[in-house]
Biopython code that builds the backbone (N, CA, C, O; Angstrom):
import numpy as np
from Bio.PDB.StructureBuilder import StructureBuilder

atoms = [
    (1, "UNK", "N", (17.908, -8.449, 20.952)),
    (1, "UNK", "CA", (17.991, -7.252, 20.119)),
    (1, "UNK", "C", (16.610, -6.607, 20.056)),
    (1, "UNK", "O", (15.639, -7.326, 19.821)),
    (2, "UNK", "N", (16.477, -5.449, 20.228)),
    (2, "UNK", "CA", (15.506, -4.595, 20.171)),
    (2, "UNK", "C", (15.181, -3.993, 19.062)),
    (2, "UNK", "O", (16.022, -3.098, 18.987)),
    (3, "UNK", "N", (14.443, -3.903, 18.076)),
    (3, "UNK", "CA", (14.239, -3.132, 16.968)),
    (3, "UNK", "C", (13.548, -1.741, 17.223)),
    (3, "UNK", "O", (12.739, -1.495, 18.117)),
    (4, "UNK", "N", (14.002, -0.925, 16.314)),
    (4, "UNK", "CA", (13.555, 0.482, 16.414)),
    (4, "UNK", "C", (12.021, 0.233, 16.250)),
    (4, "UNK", "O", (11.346, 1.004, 16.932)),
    (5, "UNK", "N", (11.606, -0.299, 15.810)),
    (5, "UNK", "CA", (9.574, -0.134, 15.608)),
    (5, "UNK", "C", (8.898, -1.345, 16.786)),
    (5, "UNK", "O", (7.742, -1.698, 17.019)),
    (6, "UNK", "N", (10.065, -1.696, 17.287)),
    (6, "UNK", "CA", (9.692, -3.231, 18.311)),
    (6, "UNK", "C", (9.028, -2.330, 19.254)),
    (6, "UNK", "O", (7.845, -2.548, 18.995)),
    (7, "UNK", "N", (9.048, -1.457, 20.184)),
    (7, "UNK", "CA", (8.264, -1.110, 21.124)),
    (7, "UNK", "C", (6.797, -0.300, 20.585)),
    (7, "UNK", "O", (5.732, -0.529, 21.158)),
    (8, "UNK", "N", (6.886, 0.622, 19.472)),
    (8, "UNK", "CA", (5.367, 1.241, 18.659)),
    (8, "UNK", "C", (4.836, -0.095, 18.218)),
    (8, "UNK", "O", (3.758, 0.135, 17.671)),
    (9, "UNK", "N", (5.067, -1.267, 18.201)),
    (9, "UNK", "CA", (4.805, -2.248, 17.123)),
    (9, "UNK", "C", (3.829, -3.146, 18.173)),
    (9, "UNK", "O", (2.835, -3.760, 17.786)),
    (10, "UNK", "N", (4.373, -3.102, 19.795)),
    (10, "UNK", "CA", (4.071, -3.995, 20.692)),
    (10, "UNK", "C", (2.757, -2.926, 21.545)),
    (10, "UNK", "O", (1.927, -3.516, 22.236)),
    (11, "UNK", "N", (2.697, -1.706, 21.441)),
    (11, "UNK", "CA", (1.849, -0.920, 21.986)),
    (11, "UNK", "C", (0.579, -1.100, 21.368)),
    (11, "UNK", "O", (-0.489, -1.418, 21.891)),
    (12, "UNK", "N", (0.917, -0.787, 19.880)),
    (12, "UNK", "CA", (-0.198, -1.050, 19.189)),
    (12, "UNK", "C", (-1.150, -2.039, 18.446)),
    (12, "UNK", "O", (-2.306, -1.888, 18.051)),
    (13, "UNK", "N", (-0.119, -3.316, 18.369)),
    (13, "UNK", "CA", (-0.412, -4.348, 17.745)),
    (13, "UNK", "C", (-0.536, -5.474, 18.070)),
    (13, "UNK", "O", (-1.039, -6.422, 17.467)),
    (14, "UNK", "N", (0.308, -5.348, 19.861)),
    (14, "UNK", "CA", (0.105, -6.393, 21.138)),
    (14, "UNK", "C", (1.625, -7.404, 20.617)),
    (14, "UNK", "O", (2.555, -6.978, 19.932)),
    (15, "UNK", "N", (1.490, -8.706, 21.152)),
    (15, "UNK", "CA", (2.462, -9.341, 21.431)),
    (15, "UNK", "C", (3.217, -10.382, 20.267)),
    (15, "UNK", "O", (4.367, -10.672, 19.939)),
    (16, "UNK", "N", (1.651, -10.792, 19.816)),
    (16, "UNK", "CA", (1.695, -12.372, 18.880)),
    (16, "UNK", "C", (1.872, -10.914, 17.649)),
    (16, "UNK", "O", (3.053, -10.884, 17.303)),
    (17, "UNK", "N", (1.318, -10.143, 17.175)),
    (17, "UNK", "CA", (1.490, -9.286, 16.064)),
    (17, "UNK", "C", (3.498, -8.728, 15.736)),
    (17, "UNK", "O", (4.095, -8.799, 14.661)),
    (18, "UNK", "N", (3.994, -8.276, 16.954)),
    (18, "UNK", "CA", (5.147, -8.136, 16.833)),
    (18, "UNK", "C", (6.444, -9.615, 16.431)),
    (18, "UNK", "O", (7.380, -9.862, 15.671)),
    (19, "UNK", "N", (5.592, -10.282, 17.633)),
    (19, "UNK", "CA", (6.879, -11.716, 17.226)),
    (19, "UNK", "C", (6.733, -12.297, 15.819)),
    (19, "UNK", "O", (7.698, -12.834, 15.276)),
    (20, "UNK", "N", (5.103, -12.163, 15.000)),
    (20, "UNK", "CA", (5.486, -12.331, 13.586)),
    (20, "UNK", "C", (6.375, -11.461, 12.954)),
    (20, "UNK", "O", (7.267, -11.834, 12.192)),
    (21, "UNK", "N", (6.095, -10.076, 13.325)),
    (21, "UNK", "CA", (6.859, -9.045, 12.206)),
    (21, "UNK", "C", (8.497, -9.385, 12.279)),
    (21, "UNK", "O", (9.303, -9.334, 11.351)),
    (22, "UNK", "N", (8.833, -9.904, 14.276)),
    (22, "UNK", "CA", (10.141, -10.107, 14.545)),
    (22, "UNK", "C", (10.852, -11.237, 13.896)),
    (22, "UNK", "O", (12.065, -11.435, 13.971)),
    (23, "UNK", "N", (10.161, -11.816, 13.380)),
    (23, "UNK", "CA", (9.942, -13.508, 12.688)),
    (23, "UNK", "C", (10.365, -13.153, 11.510)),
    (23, "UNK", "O", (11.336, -13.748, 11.044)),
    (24, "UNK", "N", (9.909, -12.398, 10.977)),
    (24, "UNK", "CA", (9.630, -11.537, 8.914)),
    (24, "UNK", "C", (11.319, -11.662, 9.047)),
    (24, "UNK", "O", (12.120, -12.506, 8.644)),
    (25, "UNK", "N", (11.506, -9.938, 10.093)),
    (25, "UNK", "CA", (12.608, -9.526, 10.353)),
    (25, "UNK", "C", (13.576, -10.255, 10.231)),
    (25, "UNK", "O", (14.441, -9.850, 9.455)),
    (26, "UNK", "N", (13.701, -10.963, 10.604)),
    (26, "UNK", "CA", (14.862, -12.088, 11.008)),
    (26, "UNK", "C", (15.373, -12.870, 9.962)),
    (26, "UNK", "O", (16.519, -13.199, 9.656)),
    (27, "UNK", "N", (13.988, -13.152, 9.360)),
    (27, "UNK", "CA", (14.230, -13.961, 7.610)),
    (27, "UNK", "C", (14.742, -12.647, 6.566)),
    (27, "UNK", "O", (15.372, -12.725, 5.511)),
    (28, "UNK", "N", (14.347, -11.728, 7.106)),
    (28, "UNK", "CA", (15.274, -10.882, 6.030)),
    (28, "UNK", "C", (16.426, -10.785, 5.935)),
    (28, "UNK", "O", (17.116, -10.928, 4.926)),
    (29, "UNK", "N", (16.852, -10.436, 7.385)),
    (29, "UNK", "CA", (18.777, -10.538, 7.874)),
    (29, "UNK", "C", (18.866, -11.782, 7.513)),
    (29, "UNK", "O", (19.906, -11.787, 6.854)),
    (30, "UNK", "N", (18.474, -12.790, 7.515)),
    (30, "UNK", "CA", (18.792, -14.381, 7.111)),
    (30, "UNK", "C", (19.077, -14.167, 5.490)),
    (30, "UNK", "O", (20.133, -14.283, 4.868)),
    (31, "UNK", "N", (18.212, -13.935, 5.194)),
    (31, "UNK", "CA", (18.399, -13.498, 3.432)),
    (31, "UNK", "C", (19.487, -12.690, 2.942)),
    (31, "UNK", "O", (20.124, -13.287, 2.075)),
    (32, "UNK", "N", (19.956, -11.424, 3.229)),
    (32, "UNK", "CA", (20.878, -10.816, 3.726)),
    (32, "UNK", "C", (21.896, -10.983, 4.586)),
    (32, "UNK", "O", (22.250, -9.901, 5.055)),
    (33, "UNK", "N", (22.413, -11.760, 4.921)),
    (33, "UNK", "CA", (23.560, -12.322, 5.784)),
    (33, "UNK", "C", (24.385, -11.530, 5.458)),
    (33, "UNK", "O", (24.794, -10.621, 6.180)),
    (34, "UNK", "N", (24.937, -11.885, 3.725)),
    (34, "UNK", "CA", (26.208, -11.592, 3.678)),
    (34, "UNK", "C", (26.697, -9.856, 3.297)),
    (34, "UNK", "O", (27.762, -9.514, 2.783)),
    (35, "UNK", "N", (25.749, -9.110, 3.658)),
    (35, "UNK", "CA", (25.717, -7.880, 3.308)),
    (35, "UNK", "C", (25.633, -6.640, 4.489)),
    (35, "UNK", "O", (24.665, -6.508, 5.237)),
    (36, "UNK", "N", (26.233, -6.204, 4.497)),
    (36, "UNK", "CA", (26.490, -5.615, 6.026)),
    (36, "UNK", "C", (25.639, -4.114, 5.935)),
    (36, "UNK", "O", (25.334, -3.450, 6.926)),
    (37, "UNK", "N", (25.297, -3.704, 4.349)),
    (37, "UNK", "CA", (24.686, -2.524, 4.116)),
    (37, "UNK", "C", (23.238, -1.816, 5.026)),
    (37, "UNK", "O", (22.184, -2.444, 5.124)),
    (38, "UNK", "N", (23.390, -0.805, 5.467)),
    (38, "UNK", "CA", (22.683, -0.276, 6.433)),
    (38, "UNK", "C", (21.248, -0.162, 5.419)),
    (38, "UNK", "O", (20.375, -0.912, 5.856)),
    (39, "UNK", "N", (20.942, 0.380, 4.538)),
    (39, "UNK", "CA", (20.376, 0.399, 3.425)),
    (39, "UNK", "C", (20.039, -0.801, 2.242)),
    (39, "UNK", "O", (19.013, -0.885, 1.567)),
    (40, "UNK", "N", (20.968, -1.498, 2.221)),
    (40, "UNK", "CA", (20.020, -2.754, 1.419)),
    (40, "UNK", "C", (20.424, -3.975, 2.030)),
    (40, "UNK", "O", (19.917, -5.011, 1.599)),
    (41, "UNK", "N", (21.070, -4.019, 2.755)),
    (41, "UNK", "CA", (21.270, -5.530, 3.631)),
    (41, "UNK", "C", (20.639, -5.465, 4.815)),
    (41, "UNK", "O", (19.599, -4.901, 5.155)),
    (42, "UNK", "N", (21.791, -6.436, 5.667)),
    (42, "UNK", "CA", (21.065, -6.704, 6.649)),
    (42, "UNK", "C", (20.709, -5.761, 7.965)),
    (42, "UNK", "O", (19.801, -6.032, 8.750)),
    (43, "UNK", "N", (21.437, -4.797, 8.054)),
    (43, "UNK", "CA", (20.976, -3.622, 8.599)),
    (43, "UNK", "C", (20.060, -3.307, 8.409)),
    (43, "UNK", "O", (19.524, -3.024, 9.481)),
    (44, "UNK", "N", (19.370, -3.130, 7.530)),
    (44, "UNK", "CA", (17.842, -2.507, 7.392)),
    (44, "UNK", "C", (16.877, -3.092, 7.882)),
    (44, "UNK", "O", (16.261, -4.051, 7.415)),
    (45, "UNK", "N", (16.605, -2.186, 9.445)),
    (45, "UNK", "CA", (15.542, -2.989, 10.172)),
    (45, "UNK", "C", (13.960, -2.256, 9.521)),
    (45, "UNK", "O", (12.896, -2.513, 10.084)),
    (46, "UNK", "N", (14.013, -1.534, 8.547)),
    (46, "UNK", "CA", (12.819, -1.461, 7.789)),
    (46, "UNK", "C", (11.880, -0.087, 9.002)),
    (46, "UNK", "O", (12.130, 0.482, 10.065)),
    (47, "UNK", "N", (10.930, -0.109, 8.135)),
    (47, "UNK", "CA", (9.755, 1.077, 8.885)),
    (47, "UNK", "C", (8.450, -0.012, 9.570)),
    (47, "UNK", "O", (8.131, -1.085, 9.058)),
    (48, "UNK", "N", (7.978, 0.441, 10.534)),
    (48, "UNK", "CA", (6.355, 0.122, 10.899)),
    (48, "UNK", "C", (5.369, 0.889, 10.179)),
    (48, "UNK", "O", (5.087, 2.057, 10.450)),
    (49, "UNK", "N", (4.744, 0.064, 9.061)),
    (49, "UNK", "CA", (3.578, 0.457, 8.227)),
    (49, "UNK", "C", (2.424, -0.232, 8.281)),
    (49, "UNK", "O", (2.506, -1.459, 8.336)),
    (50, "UNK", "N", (0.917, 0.503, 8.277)),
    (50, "UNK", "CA", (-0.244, -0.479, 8.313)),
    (50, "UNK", "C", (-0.542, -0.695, 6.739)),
    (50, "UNK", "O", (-0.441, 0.364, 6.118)),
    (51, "UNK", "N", (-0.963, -2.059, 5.767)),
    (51, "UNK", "CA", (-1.404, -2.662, 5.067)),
    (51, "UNK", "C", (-2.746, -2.459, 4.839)),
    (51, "UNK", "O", (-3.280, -2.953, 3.846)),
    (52, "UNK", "N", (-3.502, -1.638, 5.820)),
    (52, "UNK", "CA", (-4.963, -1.832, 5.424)),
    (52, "UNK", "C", (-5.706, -2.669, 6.515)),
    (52, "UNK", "O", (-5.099, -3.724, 6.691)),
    (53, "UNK", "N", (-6.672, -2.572, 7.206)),
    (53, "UNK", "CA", (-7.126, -3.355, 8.159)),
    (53, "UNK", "C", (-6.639, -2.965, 9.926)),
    (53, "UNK", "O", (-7.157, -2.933, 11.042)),
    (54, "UNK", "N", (-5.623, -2.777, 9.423)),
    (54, "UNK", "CA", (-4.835, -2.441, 10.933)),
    (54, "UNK", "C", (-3.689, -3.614, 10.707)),
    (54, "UNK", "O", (-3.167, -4.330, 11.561)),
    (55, "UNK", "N", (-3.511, -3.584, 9.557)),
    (55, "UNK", "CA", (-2.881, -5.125, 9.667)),
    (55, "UNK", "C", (-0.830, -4.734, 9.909)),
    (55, "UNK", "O", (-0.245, -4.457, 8.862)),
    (56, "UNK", "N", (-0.374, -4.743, 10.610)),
    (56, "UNK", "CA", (1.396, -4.408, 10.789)),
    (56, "UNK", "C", (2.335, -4.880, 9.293)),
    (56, "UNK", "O", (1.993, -5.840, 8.603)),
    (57, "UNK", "N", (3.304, -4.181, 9.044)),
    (57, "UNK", "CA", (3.914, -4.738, 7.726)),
    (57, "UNK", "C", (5.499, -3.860, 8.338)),
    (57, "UNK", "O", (5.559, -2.774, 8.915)),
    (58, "UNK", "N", (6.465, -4.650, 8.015)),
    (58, "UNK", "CA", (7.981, -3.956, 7.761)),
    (58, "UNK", "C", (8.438, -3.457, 6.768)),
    (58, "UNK", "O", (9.386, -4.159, 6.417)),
    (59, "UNK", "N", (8.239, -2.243, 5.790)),
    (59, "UNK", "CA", (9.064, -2.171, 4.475)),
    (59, "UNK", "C", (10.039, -2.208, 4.705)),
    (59, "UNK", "O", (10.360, -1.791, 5.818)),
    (60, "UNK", "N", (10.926, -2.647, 3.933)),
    (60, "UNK", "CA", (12.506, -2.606, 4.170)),
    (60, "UNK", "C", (12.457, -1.705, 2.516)),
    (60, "UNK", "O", (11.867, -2.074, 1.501)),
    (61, "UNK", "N", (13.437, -0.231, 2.749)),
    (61, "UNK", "CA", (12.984, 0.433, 1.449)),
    (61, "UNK", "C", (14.767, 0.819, 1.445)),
    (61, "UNK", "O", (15.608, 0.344, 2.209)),
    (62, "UNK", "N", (14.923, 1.523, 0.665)),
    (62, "UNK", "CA", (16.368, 2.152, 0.235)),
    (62, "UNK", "C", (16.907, 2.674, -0.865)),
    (62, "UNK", "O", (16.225, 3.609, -1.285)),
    (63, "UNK", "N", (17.715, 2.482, -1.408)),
    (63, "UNK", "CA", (18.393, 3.870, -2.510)),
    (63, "UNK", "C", (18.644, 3.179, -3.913)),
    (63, "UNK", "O", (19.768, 3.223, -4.411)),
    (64, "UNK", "N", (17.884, 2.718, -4.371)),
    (64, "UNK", "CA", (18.197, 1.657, -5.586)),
    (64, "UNK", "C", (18.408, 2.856, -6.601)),
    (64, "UNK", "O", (18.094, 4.037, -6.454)),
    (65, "UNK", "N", (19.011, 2.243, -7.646)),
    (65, "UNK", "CA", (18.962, 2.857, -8.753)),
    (65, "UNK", "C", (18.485, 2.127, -9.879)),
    (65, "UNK", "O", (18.148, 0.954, -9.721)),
    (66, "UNK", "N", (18.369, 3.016, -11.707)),
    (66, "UNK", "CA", (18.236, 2.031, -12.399)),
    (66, "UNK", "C", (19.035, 0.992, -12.800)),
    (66, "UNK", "O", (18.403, 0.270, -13.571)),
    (67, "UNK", "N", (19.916, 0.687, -12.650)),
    (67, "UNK", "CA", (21.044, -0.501, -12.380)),
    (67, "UNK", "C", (20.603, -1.489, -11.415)),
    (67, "UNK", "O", (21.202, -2.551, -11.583)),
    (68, "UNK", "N", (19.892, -1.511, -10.607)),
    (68, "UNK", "CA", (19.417, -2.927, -9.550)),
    (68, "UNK", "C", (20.719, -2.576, -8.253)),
    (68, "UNK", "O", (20.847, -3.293, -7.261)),
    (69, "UNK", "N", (21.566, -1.376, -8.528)),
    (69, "UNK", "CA", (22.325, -1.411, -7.310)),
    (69, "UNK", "C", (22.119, -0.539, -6.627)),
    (69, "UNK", "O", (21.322, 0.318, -7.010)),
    (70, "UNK", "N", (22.852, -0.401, -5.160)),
    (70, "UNK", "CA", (22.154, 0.017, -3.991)),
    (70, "UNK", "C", (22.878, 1.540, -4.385)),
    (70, "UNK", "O", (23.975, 1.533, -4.944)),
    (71, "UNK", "N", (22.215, 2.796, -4.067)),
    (71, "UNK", "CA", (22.895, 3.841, -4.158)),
    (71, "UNK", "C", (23.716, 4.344, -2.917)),
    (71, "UNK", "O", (23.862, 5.560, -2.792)),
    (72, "UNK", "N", (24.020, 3.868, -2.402)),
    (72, "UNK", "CA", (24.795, 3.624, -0.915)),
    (72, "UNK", "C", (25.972, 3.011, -0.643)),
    (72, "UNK", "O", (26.944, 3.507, -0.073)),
    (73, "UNK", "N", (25.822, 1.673, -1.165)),
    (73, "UNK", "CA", (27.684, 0.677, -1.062)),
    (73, "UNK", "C", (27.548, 0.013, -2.788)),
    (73, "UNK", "O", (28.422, -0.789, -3.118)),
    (74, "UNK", "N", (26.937, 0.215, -3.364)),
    (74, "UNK", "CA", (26.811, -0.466, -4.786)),
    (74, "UNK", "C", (26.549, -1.794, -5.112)),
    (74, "UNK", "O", (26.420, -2.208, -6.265)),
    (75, "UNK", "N", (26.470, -2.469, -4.085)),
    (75, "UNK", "CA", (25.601, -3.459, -3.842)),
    (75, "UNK", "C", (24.698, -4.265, -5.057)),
    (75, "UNK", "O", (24.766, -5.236, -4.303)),
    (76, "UNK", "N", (24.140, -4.629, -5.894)),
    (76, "UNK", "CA", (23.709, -5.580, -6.710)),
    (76, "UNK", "C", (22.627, -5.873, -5.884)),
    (76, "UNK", "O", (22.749, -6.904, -5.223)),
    (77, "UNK", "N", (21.704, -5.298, -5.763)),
    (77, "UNK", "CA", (20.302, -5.750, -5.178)),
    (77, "UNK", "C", (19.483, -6.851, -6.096)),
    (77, "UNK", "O", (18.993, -7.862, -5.592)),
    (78, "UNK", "N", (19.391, -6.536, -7.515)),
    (78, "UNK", "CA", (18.464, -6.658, -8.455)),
    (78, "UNK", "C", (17.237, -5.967, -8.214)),
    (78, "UNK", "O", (16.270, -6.255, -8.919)),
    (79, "UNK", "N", (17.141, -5.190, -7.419)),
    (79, "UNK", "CA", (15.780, -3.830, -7.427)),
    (79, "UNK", "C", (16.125, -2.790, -8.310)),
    (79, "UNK", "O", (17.207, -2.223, -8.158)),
    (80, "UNK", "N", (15.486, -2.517, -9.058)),
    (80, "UNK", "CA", (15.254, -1.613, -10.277)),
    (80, "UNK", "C", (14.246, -0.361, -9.794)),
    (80, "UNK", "O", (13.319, -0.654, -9.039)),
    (81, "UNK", "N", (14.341, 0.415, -10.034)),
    (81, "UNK", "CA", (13.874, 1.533, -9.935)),
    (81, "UNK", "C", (12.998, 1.742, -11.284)),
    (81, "UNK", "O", (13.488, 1.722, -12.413)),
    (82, "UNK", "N", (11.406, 1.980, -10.943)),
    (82, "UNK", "CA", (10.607, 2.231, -12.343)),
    (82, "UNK", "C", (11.615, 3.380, -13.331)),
    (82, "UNK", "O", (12.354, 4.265, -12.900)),
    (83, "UNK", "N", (11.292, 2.938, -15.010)),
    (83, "UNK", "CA", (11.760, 4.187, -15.742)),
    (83, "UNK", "C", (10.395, 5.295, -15.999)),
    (83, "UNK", "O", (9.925, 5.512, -17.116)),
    (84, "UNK", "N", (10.073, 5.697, -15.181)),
    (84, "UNK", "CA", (8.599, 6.967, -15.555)),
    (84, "UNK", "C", (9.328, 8.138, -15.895)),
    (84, "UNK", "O", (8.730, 9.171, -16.197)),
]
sb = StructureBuilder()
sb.init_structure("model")
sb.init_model(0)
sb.init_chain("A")
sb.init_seg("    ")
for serial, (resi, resn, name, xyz) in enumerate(atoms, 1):
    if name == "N":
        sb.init_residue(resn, " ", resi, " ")
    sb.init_atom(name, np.array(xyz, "f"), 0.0, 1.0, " ", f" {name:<3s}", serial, name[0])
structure = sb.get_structure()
């Protein structure tokens, strides 16, 4: 399987940098198994973001609400959305 940021990820960050992020990746869908949501499960192959340093990171981000559920399939994330 190819991830959408797997080839920008391998240009810029080389080889051993991607197979960790592909590593992250993988434990997330692992975590997410049972959730098929494109947006808060395991579909969400997340964005390529730098941390600072040059350092690679995956957010996995999406549509929460203040309820902890997904604004997409309703889902029960437990992500809360700040009240500001």
């Amino acid at each position: 399987m190819e991830y959408k940021w797997e080839k920008e990820s391998l240009q810029k960050y080389g080889e051993e940098a991607t197979q960790i992020l592909i590593t992250k990746q993988k434990k997330y869908e692992a975590l997410h198994k049972d959730n098929n949501c494109e947006y808060c499960g395991k579909k969400n192959e997340g964005a390529l973001i730098e941390i600072g340093n040059g350092i690679p990171f995956i957010m996995h981000y999406g549509m929460w609400s203040s309820s902890g559920r997904c604004g997409y399939c309703g889902e029960f994330t437990g992500r809360r959305t700040s009240k500001i």
